[in-house]
Backbone as JSON Lines, residues from 0, in Angstrom:
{"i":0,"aa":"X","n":[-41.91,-11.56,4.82],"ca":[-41.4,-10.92,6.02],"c":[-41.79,-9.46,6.0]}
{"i":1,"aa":"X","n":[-42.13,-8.89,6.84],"ca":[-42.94,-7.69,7.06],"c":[-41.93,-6.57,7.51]}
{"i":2,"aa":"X","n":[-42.23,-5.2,6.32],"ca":[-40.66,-4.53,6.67],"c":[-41.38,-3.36,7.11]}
{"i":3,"aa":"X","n":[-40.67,-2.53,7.48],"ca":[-40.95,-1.08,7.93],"c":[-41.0,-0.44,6.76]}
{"i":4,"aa":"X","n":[-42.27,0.9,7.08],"ca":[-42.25,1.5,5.86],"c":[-41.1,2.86,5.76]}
{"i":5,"aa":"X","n":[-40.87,3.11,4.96],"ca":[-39.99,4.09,4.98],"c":[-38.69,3.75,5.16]}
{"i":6,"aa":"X","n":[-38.03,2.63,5.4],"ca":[-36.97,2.07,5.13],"c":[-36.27,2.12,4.02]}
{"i":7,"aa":"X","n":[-34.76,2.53,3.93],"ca":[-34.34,2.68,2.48],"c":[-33.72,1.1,1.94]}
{"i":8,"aa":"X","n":[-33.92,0.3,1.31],"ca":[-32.95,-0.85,1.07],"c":[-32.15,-0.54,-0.39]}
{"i":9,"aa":"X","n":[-30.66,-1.1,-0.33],"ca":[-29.9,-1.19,-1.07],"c":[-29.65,-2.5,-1.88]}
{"i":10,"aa":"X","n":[-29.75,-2.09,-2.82],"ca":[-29.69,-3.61,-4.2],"c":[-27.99,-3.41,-4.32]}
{"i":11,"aa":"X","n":[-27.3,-5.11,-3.67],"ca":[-26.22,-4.99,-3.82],"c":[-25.72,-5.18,-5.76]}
{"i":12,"aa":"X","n":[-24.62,-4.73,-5.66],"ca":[-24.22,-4.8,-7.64],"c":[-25.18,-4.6,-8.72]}
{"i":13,"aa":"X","n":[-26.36,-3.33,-8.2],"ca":[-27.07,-2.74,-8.83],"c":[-26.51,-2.39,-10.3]}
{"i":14,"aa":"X","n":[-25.37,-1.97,-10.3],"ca":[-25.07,-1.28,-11.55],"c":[-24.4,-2.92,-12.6]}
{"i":15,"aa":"X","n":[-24.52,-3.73,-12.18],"ca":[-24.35,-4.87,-13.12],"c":[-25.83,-5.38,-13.17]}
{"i":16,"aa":"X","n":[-26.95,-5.17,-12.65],"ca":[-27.96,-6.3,-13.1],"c":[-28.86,-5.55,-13.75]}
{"i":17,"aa":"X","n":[-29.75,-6.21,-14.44],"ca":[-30.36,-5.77,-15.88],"c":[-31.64,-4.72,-15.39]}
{"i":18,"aa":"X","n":[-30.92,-3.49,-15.78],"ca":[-31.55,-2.61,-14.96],"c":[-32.05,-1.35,-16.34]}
{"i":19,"aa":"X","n":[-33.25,-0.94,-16.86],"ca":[-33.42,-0.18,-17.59],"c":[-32.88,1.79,-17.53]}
{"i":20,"aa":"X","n":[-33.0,1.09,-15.8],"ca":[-32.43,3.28,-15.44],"c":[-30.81,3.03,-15.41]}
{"i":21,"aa":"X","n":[-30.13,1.68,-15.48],"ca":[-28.56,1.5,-15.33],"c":[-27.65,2.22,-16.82]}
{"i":22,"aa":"X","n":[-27.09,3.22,-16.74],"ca":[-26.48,3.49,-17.73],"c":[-25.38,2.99,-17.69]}
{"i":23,"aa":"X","n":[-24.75,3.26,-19.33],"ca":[-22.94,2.42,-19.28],"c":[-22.49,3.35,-18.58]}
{"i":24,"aa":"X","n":[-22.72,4.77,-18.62],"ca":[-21.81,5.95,-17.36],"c":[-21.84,4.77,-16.24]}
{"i":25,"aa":"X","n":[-23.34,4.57,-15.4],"ca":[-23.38,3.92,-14.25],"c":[-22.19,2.68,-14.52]}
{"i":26,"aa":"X","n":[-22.23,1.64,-14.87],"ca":[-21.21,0.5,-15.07],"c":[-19.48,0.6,-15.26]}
{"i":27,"aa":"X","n":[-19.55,2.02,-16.15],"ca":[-18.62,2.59,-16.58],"c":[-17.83,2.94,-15.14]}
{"i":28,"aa":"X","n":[-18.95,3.49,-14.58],"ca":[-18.33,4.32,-13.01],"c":[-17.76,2.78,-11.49]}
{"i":29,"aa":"X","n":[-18.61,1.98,-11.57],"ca":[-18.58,0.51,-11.01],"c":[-17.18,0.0,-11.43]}
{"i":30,"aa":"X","n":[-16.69,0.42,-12.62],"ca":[-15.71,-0.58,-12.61],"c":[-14.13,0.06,-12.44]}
{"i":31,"aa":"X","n":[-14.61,1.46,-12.72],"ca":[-13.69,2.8,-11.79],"c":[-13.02,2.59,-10.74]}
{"i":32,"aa":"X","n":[-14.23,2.32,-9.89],"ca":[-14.21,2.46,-8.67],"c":[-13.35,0.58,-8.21]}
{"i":33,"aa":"X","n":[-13.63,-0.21,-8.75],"ca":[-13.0,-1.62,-8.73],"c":[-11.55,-1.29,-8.76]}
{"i":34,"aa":"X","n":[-11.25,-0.76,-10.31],"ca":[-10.2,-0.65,-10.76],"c":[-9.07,0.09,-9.89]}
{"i":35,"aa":"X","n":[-10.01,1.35,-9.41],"ca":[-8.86,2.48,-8.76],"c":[-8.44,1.76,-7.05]}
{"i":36,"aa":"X","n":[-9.25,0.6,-6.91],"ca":[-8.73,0.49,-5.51],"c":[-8.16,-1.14,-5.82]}
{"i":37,"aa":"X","n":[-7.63,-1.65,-6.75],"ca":[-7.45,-2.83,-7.22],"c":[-5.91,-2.12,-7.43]}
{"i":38,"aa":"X","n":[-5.86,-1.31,-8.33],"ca":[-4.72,-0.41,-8.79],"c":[-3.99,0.19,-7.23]}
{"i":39,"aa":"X","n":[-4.38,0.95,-6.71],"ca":[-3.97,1.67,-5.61],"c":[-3.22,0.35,-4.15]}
{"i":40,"aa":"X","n":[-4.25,-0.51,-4.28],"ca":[-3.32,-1.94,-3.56],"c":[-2.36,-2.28,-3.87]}
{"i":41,"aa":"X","n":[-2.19,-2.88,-5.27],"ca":[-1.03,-3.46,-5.95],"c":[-0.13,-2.39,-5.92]}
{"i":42,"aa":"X","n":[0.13,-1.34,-6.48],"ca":[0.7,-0.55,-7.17],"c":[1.2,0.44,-5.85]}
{"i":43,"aa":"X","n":[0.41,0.28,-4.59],"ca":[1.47,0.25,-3.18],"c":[2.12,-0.12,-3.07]}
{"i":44,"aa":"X","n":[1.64,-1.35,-2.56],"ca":[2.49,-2.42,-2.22],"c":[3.41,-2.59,-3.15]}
{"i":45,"aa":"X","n":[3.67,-2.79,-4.25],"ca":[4.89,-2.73,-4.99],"c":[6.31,-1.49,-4.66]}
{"i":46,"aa":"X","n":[5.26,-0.68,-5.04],"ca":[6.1,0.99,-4.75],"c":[6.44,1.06,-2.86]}
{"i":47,"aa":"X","n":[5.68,0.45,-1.84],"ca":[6.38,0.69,-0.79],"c":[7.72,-0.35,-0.93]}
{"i":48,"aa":"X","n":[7.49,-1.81,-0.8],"ca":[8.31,-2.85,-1.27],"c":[9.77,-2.51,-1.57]}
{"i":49,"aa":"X","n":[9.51,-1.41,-3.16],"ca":[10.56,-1.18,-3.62],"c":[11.46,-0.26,-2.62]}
{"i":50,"aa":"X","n":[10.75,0.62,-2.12],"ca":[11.45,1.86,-1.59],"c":[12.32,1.56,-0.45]}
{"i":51,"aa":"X","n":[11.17,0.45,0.31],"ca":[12.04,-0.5,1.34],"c":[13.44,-0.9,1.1]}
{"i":52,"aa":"X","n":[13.21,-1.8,-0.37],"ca":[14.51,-2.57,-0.83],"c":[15.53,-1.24,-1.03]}
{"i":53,"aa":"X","n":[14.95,-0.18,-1.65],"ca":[16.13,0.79,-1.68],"c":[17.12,1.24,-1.06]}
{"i":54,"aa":"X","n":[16.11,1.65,0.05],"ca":[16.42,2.3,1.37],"c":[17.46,1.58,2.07]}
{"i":55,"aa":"X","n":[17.08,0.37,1.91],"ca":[17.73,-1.16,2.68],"c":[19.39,-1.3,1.69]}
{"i":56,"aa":"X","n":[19.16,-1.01,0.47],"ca":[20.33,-1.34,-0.49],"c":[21.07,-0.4,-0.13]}
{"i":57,"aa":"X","n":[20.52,1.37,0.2],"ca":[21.56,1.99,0.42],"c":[22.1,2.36,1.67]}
{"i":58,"aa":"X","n":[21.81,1.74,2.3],"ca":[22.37,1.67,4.28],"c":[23.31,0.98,3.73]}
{"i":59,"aa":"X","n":[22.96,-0.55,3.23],"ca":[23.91,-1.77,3.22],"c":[25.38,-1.34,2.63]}
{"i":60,"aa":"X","n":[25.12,-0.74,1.16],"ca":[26.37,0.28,0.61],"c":[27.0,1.06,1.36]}
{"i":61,"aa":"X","n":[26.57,2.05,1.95],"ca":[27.24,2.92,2.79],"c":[27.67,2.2,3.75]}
{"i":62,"aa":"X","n":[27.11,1.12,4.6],"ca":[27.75,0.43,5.79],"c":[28.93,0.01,5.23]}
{"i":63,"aa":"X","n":[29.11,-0.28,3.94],"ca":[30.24,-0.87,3.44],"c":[31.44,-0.26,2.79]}
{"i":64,"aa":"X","n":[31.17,0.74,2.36],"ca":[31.82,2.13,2.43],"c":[32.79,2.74,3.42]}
{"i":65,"aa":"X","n":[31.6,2.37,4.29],"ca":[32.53,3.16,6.02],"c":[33.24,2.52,6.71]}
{"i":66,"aa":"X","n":[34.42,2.94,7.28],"ca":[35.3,2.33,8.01],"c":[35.25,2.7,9.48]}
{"i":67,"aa":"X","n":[35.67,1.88,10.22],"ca":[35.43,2.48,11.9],"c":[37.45,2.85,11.9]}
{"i":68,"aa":"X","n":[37.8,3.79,12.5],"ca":[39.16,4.48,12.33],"c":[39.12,5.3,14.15]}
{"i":69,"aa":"X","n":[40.38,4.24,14.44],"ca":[40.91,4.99,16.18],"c":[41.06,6.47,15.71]}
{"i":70,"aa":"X","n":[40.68,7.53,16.58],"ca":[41.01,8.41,16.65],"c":[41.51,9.19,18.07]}
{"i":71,"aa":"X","n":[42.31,10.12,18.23],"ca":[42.74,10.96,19.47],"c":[41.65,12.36,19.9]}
{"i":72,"aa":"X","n":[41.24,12.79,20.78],"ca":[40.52,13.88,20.59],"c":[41.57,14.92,21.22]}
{"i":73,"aa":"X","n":[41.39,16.11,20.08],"ca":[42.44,16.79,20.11],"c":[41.99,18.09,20.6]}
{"i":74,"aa":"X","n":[40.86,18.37,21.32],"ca":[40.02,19.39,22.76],"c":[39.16,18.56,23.86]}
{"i":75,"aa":"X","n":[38.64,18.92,24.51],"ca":[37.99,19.0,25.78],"c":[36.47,18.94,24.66]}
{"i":76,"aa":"X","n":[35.69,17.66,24.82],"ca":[33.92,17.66,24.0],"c":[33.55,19.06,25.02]}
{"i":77,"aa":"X","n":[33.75,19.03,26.18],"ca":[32.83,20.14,26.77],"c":[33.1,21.61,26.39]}
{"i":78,"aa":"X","n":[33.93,21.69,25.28],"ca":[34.18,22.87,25.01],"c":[34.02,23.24,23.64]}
{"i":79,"aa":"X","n":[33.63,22.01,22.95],"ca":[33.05,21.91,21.55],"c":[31.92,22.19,21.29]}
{"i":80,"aa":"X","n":[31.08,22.43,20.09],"ca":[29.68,22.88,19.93],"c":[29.09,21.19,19.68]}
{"i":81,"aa":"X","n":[27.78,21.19,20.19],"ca":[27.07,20.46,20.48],"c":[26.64,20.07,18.72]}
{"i":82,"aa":"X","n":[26.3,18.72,18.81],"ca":[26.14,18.55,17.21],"c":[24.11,19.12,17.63]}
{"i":83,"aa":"X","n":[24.07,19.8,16.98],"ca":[22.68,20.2,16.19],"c":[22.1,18.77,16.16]}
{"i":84,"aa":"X","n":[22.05,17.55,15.27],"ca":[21.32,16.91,14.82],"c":[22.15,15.52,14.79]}
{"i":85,"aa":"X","n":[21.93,15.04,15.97],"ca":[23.01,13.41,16.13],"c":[22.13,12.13,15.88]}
{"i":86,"aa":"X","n":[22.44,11.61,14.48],"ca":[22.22,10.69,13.93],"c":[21.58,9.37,14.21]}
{"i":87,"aa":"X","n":[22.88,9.42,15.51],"ca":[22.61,8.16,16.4],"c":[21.44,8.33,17.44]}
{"i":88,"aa":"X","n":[21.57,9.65,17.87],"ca":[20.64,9.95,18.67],"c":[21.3,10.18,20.37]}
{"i":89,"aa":"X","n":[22.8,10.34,20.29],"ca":[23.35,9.46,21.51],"c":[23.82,11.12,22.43]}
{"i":90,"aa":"X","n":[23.47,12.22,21.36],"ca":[23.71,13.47,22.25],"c":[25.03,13.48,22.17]}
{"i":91,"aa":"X","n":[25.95,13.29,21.21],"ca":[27.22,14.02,21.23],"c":[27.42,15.38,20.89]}
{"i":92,"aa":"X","n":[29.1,15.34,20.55],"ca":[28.62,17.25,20.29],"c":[30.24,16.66,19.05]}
{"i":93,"aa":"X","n":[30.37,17.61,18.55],"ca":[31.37,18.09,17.4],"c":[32.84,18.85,18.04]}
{"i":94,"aa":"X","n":[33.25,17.79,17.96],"ca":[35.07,18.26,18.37],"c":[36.14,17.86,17.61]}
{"i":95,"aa":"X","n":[37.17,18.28,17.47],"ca":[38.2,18.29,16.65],"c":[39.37,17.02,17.05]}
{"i":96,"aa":"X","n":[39.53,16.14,16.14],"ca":[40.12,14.69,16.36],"c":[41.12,14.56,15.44]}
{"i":97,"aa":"X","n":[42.26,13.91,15.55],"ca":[43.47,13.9,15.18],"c":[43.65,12.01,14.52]}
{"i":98,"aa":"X","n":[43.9,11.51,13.18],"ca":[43.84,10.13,13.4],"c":[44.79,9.91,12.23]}
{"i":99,"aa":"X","n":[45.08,8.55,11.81],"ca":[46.56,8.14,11.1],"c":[45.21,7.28,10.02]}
{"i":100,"aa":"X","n":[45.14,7.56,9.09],"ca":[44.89,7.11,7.41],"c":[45.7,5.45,7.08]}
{"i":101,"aa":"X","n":[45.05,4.93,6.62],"ca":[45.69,3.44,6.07],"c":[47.15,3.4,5.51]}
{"i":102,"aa":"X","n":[47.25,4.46,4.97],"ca":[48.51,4.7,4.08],"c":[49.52,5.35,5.31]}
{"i":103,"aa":"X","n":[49.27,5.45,6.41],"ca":[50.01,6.33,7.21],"c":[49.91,7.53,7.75]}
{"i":104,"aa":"X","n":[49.24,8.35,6.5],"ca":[49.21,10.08,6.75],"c":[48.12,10.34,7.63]}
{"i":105,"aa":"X","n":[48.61,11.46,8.42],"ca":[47.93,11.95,9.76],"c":[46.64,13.04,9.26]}
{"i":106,"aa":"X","n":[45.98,12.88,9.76],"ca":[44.61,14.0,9.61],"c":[44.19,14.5,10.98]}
{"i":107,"aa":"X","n":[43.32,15.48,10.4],"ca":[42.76,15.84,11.87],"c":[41.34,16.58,11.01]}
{"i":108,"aa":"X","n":[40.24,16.45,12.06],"ca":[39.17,17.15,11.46],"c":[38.05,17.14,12.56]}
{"i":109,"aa":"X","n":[36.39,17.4,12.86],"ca":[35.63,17.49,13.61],"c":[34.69,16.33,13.2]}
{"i":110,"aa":"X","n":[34.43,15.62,14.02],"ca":[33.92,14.28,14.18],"c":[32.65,14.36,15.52]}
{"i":111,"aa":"X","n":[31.7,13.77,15.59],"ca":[30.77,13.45,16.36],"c":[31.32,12.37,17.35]}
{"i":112,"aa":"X","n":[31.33,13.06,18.94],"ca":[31.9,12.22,20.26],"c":[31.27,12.4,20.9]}
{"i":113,"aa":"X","n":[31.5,11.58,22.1],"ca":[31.29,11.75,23.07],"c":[30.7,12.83,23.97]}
{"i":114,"aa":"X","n":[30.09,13.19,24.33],"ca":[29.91,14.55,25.33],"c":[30.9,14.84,26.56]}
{"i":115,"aa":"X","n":[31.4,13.82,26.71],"ca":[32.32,13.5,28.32],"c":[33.92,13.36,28.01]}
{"i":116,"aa":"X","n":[34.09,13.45,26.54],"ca":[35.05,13.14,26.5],"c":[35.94,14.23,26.49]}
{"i":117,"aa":"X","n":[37.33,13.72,27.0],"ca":[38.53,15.0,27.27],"c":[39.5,14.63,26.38]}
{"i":118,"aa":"X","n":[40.02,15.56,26.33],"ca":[41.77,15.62,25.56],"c":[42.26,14.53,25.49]}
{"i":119,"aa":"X","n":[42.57,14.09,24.33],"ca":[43.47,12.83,24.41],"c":[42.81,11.38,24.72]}
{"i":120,"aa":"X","n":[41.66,11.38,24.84],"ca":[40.98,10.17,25.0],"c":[41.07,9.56,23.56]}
{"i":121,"aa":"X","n":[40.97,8.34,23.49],"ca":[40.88,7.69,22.02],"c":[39.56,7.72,22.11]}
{"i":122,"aa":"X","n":[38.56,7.61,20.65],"ca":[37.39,7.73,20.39],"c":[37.69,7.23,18.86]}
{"i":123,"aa":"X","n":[36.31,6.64,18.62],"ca":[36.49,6.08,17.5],"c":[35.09,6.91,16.75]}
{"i":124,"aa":"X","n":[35.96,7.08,14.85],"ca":[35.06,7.92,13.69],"c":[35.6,6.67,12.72]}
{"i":125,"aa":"X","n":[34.35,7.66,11.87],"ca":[34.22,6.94,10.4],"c":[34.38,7.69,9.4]}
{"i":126,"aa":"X","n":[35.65,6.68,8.92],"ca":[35.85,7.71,7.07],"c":[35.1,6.81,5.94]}
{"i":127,"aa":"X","n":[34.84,7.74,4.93],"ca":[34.54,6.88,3.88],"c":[35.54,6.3,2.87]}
{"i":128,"aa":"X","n":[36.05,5.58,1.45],"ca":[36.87,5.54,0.76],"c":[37.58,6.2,0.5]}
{"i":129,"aa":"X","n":[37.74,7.66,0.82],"ca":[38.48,8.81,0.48],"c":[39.14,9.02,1.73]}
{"i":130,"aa":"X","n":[38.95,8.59,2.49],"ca":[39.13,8.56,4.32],"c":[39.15,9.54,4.73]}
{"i":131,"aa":"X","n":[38.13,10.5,4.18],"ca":[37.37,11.38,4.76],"c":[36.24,11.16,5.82]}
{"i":132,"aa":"X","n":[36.18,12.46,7.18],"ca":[35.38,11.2,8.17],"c":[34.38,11.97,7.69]}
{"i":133,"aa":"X","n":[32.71,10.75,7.99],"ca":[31.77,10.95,7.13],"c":[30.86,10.08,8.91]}
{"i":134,"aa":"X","n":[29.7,10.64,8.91],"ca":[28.6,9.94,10.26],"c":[28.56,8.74,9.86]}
{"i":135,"aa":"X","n":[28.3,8.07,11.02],"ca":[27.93,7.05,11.72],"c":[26.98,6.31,10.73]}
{"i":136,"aa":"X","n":[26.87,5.48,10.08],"ca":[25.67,4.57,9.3],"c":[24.87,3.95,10.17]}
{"i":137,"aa":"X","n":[23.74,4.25,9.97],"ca":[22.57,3.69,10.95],"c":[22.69,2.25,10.79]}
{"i":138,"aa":"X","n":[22.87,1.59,11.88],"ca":[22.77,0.18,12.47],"c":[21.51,-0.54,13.31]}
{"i":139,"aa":"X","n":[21.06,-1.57,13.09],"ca":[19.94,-1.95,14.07],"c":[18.49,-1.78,13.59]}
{"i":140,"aa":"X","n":[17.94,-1.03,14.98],"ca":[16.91,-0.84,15.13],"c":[16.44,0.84,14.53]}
{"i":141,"aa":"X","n":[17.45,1.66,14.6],"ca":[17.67,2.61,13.45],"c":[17.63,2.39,11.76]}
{"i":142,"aa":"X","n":[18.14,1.8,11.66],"ca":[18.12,1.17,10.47],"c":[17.1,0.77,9.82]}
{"i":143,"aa":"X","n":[16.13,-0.02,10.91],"ca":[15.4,-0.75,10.44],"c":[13.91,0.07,10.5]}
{"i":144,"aa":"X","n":[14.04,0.9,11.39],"ca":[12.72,1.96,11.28],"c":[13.15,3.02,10.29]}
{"i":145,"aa":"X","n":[14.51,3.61,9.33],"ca":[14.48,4.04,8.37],"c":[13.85,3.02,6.93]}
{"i":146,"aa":"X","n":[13.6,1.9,7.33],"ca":[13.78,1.23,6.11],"c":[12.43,1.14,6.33]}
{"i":147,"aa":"X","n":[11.75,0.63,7.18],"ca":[10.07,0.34,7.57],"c":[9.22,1.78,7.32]}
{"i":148,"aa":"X","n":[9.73,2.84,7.8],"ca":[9.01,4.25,7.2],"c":[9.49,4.53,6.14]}
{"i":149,"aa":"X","n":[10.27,4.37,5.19],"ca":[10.38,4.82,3.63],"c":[9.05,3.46,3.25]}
{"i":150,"aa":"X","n":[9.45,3.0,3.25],"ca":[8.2,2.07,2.69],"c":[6.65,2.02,2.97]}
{"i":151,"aa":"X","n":[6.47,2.28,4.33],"ca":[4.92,3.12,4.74],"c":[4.79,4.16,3.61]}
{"i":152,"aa":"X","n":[5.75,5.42,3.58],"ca":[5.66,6.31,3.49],"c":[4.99,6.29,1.45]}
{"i":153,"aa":"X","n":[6.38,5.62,1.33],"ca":[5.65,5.52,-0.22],"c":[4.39,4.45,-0.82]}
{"i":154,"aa":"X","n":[4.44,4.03,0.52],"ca":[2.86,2.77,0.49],"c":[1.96,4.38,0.07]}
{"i":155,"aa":"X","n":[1.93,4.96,1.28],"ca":[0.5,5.68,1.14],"c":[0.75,6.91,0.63]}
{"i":156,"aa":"X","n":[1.85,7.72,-0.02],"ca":[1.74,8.59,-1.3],"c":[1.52,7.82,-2.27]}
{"i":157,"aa":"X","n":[1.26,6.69,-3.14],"ca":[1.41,6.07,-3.92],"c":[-0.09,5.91,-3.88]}
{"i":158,"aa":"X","n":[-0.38,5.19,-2.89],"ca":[-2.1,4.91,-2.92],"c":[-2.88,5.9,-2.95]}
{"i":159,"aa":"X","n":[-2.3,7.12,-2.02],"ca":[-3.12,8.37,-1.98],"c":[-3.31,9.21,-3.87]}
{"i":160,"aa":"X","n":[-2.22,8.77,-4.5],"ca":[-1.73,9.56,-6.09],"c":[-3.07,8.7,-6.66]}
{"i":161,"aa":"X","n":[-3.3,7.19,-6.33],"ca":[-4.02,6.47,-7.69],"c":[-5.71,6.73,-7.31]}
{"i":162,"aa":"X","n":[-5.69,7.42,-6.59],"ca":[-7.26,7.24,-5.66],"c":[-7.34,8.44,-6.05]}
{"i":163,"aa":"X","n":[-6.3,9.32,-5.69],"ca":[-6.89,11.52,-6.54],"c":[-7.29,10.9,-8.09]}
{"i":164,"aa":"X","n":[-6.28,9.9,-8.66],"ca":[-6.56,10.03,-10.21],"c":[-7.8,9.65,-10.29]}
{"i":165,"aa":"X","n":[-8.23,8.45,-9.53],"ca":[-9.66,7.69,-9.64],"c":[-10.46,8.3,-9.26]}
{"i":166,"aa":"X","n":[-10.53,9.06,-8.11],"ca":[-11.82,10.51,-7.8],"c":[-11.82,11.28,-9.3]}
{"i":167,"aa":"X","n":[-10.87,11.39,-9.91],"ca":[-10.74,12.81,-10.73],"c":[-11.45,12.47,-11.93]}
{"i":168,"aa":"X","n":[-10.79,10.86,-12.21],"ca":[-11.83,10.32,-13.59],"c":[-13.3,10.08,-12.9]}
{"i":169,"aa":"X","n":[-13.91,9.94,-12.05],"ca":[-14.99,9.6,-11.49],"c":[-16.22,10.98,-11.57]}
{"i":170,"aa":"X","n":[-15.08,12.13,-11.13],"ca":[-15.65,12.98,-11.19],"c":[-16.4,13.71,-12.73]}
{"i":171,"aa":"X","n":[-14.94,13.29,-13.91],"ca":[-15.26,14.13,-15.14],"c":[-16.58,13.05,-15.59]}
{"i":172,"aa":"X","n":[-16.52,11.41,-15.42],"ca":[-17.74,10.97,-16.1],"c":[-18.66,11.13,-14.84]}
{"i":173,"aa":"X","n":[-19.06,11.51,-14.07],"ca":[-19.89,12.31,-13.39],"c":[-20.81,13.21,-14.2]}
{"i":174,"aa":"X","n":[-19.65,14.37,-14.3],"ca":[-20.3,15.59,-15.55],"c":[-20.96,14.77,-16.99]}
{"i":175,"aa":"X","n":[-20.05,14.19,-17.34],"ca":[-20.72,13.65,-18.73],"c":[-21.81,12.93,-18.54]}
{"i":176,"aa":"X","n":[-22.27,12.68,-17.51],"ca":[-23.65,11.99,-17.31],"c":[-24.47,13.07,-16.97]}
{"i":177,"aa":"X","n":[-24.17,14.12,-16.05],"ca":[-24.82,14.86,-16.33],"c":[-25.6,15.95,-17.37]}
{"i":178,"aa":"X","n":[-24.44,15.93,-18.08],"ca":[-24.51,17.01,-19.26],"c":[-25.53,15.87,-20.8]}
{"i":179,"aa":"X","n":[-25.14,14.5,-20.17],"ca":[-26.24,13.73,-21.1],"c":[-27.44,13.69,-20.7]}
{"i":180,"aa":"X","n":[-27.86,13.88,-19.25],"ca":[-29.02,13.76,-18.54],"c":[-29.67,14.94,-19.47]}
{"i":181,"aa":"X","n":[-29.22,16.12,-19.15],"ca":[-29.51,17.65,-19.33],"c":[-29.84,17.43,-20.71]}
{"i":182,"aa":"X","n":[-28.79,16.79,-22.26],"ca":[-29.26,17.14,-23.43],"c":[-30.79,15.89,-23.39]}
{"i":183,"aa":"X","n":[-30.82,15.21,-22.84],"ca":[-32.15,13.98,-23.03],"c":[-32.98,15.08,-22.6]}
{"i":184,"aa":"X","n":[-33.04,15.75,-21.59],"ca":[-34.55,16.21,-21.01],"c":[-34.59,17.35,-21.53]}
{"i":185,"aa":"X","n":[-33.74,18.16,-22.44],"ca":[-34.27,18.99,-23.48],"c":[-34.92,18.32,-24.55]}
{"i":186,"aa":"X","n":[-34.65,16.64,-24.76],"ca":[-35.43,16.73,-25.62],"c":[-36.92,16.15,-25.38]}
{"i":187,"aa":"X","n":[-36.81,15.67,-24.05],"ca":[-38.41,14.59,-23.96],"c":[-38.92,16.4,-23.35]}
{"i":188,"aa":"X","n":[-38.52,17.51,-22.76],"ca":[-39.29,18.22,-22.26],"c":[-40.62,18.62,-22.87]}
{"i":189,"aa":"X","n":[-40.44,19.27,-24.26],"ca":[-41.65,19.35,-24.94],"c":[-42.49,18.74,-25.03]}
{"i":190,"aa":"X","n":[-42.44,17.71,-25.02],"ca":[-43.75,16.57,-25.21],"c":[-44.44,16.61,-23.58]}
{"i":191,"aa":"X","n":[-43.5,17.07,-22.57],"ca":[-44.24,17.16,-21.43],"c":[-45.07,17.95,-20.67]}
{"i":192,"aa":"X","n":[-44.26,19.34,-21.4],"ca":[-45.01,20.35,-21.72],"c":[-46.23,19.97,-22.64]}
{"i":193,"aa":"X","n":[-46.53,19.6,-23.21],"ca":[-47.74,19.68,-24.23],"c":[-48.82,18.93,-23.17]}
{"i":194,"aa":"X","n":[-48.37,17.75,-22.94],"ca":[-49.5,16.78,-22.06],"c":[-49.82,17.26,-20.69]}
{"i":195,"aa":"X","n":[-48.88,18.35,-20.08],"ca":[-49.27,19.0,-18.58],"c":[-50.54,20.52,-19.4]}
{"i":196,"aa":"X","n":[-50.61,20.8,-20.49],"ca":[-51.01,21.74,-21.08],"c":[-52.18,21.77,-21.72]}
{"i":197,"aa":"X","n":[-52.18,20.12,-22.08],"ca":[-52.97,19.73,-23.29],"c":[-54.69,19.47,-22.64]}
């Protein structure tokens, strides 16, 4: 079959077949490169997996932790400061709520409500075991995109960590092939010198 000249072709798994210019650096480097993306798959996927299950174990705990507890609102939400950063996402604001503890005893403290809500409306918070009130535990579809991005997230710091290490070893036997190239052709140089001379 008749090829073009000047065409470059590539010999696939060059550095495994019986090749006199193939050094063990070269083979050495082939199986690097196998290894670091053989490693960087598994060793994701494990590490996102886990982070998932974590993430997932500790919603489930805290959901179980928290109690849902009637409460009274004891101002006007429209006169409360706006929560900064609402969990749920639902745009409440931070107002001061009045509520009765399992054991009986009365509390009062600032809880995430309503925006609309007035004086004396019942509204419902969450204490934890101490029946201290503590936010809202992500439920749902919240939940489930905290649990799906911890696990992306440590998918690809994890893969990104084993691939710097595998560039980094790739790179140092790089040099050592070079620096062997360099001591060989100090030594065949002379003789090449003599025959360009001779």
């Amino acid at each position: 079959m008749a090829t073009t000249h000047g065409a470059r072709h590539t010999v696939p798994w060059w550095r495994w077949r019986d090749n006199p210019l193939c050094r063990r650096s070269d083979v050495a480097e082939a199986w690097l490169l196998i290894a670091t993306a053989v490693l960087a798959l598994v060793l994701s996927g494990f590490a996102g997996l886990a982070a998932a299950g974590a993430v997932g174990a500790s919603l489930d705990d805290r959901r179980a932790r928290t109690s849902t507890v009637p409460a009274v609102l004891v101002e006007n939400a429209r006169d409360a400061a706006p929560a900064p950063v609402s969990e749920n996402g639902d745009g409440g604001v931070w107002a001061e709520v009045r509520w009765t503890a399992s054991d009986g005893s009365r509390h009062t403290g600032r809880a995430e409500v309503p925006a609309d809500g007035e004086k004396g409306d019942q509204v419902t918070v969450h204490t934890d075991g101490d029946g201290r009130l503590v936010s809202a535990p992500p439920e749902g579809a919240e939940a489930h995109f905290q649990i799906v991005m911890s696990g992306i997230t440590v998918f690809f710091v994890t893969g990104g960590m084993v691939l710097l290490c595998g560039w980094i070893a790739r790179a140092r036997l790089r040099l050592r092939r070079l620096d062997l190239w360099e001591a060989e052709w100090r030594q065949v140089e002379p003789s090449w010198r003599r025959r360009m001379t001779g």
